[in-house]
C-alpha positions, 0 to 999 in steps of 0.5 A: 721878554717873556717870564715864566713862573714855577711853584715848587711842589716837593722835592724827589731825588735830585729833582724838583717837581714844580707846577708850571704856572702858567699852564698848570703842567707839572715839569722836573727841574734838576736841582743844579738849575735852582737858586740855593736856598729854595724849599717846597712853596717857593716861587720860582721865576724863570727869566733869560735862562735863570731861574730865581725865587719871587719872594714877593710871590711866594709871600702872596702864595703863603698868605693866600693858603694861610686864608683858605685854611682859615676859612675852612677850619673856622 
């Protein structure tokens, strides 16, 4: 089975705009498709025709630019 993971990039219209992370190919998912809840930055994993937030993902995403950012302005 395989997963594939989204990063949400922003939001337009009734759309989300997402970064297919395997590929890095920017794809439109309709809202209607998405848990409630999600924001821009949220990982989204797609499995079994679902599409659910990877909290642990997005954590790591976070803290991964919370580091660069550091790096850079210090």
């Amino acid at each position: 089975m395989e997963v594939t993971k989204f990063s949400i990039d922003r939001f337009e219209g009734d759309f989300a705009v997402c970064e297919n992370l395997k590929n890095d190919k920017m794809q439109n998912i309709h809202k209607s498709h998405l848990p409630k809840g999600c924001k821009e930055g949220d990982i989204l994993k797609y499995e079994n025709g679902t599409y659910l937030i990877d909290y642990a993902e997005t954590q790591n995403a976070k803290k991964a630019v919370s580091n660069l950012a550091n790096k850079l302005f210090k």
